[in-house]
N, C-alpha and C positions, 0 to 999 in steps of 0.2 A: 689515517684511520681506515679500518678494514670492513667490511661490510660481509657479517657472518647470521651465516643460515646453518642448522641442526638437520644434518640427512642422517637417516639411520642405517645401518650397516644391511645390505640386500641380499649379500652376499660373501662369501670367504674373501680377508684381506680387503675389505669395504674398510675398515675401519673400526673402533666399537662407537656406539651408538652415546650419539651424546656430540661426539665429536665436532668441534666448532669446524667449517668447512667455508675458505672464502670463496666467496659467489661475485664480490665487486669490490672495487677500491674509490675513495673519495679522492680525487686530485686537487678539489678547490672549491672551496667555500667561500659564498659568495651573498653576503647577506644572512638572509634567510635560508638559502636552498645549495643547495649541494651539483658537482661537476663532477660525473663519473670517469672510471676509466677506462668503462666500454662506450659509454658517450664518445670520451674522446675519441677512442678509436674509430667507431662508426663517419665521424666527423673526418677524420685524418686520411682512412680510404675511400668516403667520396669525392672529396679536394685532388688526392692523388690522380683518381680516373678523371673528376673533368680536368685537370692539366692536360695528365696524357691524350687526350682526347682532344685541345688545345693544341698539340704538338710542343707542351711546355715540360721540359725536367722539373719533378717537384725536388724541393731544396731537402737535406742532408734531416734524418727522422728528428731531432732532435729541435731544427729551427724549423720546421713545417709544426711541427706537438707545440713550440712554443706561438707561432701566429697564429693558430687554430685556438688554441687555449684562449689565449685574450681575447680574440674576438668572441668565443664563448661566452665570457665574463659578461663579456658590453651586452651579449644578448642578454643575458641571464638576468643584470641590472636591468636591461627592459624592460622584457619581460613582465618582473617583480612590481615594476613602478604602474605596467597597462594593469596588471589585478588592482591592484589597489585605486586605481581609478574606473573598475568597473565596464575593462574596453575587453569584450567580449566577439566572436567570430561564431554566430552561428553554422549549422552545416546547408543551408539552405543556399545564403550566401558563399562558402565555401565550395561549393556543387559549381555555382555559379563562373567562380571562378576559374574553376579546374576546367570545363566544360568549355572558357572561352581562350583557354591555353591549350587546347586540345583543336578548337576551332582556326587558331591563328596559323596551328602546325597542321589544318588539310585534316582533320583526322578527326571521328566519331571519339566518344571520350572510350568506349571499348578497345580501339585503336591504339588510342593513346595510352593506355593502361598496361598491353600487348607490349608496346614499343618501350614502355620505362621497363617495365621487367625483363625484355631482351638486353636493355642495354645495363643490366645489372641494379637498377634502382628501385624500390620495397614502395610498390606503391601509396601503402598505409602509412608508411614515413616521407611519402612527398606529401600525402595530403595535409599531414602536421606540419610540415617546413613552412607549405605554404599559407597554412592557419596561421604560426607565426610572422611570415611577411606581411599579409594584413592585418596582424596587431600593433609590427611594429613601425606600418605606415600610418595606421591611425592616432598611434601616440604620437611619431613624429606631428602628424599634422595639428594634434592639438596643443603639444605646445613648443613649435616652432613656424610651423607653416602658415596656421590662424593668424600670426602675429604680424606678419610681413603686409604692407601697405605699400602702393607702388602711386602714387600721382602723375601727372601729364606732363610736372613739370621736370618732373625725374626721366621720361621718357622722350622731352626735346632735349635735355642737359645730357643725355645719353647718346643718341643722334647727333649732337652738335657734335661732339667729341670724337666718336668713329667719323666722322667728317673731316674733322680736322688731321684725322690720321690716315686720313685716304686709304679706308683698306673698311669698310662698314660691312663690307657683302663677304668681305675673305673668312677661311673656315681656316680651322686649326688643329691638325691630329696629334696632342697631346701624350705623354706619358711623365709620372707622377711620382717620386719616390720621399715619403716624410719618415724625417728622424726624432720620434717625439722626445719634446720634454715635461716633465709633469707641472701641473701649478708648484709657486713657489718654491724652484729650484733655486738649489745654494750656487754661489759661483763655479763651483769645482764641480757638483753637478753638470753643469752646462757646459764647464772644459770636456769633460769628460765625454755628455754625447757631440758636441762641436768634433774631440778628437775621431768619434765614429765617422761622422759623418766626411769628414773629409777625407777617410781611409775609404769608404765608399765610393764618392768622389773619384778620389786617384782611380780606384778598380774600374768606374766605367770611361774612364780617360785612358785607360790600358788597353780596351778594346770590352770589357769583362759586356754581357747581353744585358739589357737593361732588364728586360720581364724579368729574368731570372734572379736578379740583384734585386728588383723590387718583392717578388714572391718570398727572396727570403731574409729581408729586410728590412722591406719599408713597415710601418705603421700607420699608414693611409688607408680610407675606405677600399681603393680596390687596390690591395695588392696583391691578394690571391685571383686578379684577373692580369696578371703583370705591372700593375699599378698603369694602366691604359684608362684615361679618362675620354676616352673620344674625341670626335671631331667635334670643335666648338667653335663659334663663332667668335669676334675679339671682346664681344661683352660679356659671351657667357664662361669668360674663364672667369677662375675666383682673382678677384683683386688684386692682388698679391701677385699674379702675373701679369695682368692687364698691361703692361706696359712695355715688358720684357719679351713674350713671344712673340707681336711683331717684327721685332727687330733682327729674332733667331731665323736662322737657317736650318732646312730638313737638316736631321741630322746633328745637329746642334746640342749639347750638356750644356746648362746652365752653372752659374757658379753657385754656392749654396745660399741658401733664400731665408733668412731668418724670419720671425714671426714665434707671436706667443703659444704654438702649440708645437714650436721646436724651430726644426731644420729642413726645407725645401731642397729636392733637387728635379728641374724637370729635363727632360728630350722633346724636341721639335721632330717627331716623325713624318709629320708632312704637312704642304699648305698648298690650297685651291684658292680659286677665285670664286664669290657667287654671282647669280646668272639674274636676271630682272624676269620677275615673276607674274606670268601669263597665267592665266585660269577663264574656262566657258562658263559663259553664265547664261541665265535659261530665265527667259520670261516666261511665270506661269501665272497662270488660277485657278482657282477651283471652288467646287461645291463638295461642304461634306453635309451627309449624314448622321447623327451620333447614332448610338444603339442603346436602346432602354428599354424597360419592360411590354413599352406599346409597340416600340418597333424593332423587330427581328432583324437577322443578315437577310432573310428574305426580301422583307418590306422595304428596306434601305437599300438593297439592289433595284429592287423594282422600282424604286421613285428616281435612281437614278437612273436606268435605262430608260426610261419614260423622257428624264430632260434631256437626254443625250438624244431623242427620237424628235424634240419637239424644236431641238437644236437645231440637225438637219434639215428641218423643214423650214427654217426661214427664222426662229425667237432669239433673241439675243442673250445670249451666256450673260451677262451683266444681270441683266434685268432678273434672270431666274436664279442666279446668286444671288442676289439681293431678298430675292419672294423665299429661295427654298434654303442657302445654306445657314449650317447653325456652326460655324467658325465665325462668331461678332468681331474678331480683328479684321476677318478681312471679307466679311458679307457687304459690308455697307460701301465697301470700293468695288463692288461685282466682283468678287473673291478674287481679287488682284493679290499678288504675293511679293511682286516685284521683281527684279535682277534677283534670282539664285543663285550660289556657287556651290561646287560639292562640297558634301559633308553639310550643310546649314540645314536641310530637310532630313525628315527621321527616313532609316534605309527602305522601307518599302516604296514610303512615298518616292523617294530620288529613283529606285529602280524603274518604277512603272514609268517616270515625267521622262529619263534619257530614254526611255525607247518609244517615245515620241517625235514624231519630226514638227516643224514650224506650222501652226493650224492646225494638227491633228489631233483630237480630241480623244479618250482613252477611254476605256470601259470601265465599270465602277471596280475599283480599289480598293482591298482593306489594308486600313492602321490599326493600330491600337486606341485611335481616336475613333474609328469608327469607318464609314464608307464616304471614299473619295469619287469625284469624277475630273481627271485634269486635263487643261487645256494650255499647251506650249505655241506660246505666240512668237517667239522668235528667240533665238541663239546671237552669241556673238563671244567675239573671244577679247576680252579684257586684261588690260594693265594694270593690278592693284599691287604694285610695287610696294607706293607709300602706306596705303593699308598695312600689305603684310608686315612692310619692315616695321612700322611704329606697333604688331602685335607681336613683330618677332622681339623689337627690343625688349616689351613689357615683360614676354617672358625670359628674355636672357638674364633680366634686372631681378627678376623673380627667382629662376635658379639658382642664380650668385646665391642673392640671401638665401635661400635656403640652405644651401652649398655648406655657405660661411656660421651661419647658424648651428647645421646641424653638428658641425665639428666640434663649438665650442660648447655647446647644448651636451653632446657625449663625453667632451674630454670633461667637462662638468662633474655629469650622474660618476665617469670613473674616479674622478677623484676623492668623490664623498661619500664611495660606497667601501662597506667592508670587504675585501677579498685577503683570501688565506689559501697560498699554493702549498700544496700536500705532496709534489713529486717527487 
């Protein structure tokens, strides 16, 4: 289908007026809503530049148009499904967002604006790209993510296990190649991707580059990143290899991996050991102040200077926690806070307490809570090994399912949705 607009004749050999004139092309119909083919295009050369920018060869025009295309679709099925549930991104939040993707890369968001348009990319079209990433983490999360439950007793049965395989702290750098099949494939169907997939196969047993076979062949979430899953730990690969990349060698082609969303092939690109996990922690407490119509930043500075003065001269910080701070968690233990680790306190508070030494008491502090006065009673360097690792596995166990979820959750919406290729 053509998509025609009426421009009238400007000038000699314009044309005569009337004349239907294509302006776009529909490639693919997808439900309700339509897949241009300046869409695609736009989509096809920024894939191209981040490759090349990768140091990756993008595959041959026709199999880059066709994994761009599908994943198109899958957006597009999202998309369609977050309206109709009402999952909205305003631009307040969206500001938000951009501002702390500007902040991670060192960079005021003017900066960062500078730098996407140096580097070729429409910064009016990142701001939508990344409208729709947080639409289509919001849908994920409502219905895949909300779903997932994790128990204690999934998180010793987890532990035991990496235990028994002597490898719980090993990391795993991963690469990813799937050959899908759709629901209820016929037999010959599934000869038929089996036959792909094992010609695949042979090609990276030949020596062929893996990103590059995966860019232009997998059907996996990332294969337009070379089908590179990261370094993961032994739990947080998906199930499916759980038991197999141990055993691999950097370096290492698996043989092909069956399962209901086709044909697995992974790479063992590397493996580390992990290290037992030290972290400072910082005995604090404090008195805050809140701020309310009676009491200004002024007035809550000055009640704090005031006990910090009455501090110095001999009163006991407990006691005047107890009389002046309005934190009720922790007024009534003289604003005891206990063993801190980074990150547990909100960033101003953490910044003022580390540039404190043992006894030294700080000058009043604002939150967003209000006005602080904090006192670091002593340092020490801690082994929360089994903490972190009983929080690392809850989340390894968490990833999986979501992992595993969200594949079957999409190869789902694609199977039950309408799409019609128009190339």
């Amino acid at each position: 289908m053509l998509i025609l607009t009426l421009i009238p004749a400007l000038c000699p050999g314009a044309g005569v007026a009337g004349d239907p004139q294509i302006i776009d092309r529909i490639v693919a119909v997808v439900d309700n809503d339509v897949i241009t083919e300046s869409e695609l295009s736009d989509r096809i050369a920024t894939v191209k530049l981040q490759l090349r920018r990768q140091g990756m060869q993008p595959p041959s025009g026709p199999t880059l148009q066709k994994q761009i295309l599908e994943r198109a679709v899958l957006e597009r099925i999202q998309l369609q499904l977050a309206e109709s549930n009402g999952i909205r991104v305003d631009d307040e939040t969206l500001n938000q967002a951009i501002s702390g993707i500007a902040s991670q890369n060192n960079m005021s968001l003017e900066e960062f604006r500078d730098a996407l348009q140096n580097d070729g990319f429409d910064f009016v079209k990142f701001r939508e790209d990344i409208r729709k990433e947080i639409t289509l983490r919001r849908l994920r999360q409502q219905y895949v993510d909300s779903r997932i439950t994790i128990t204690d007793q999934e998180v010793d049965s987890f532990l035991a296990t990496q235990r028994r395989q002597g490898n719980g702290s090993d990391e795993y750098h991963i690469g990813h190649i799937l050959i899908a099949l759709p629901e209820a494939a016929t037999p010959e169907r599934i000869q038929q991707v089996q036959t792909r997939a094992d010609d695949i196969l042979s090609q990276l047993r030949s020596g062929a580059d893996f990103h590059q076979i995966a860019i232009s062949s997998s059907d996996g979430q990332q294969a337009l990143n070379g089908g590179d899953l990261g370094w993961r730990k032994a739990g947080e690969l998906p199930t499916l290899f759980a038991e197999l990349v141990p055993n691999m060698k950097p370096g290492e082609i698996s043989n092909l991996i069956r399962s209901p969303s086709g044909f697995h092939i992974i790479e063992l690109f590397d493996h580390r050991t992990g290290q037992q996990h030290i972290v400072t922690q910082t005995l604090a407490r404090h008195i805050l102040v809140r701020l309310s119509a009676l009491t200004t930043d002024g007035k809550a500075k000055e009640i704090l200077a005031d006990a910090k003065r009455r501090i110095a001269a001999g009163e006991d910080f407990a006691t005047l926690a107890r009389n002046i701070s309005e934190d009720k968690a922790s007024a009534s233990n003289g604003g005891d806070l206990g063993w801190v680790e980074p990150g547990q306190m909100i960033p101003d508070f953490e910044a003022a307490m580390d540039r404190l030494s043992p006894g030294e008491i700080s000058d009043p502090v604002k939150t967003r809570f209000g006005w602080h006065l904090i006192q670091v009673e002593d340092r020490r360097e801690y082994d929360d090994t089994e903490e972190f690792t009983r929080d690392k596995a809850r989340d390894a166990i968490y990833q999986r399912r979501i992992e595993e979820g969200t594949e079957e959750w999409l190869r789902r919406l694609r199977d039950e949705a309408y799409v019609e290729y128009r190339l």
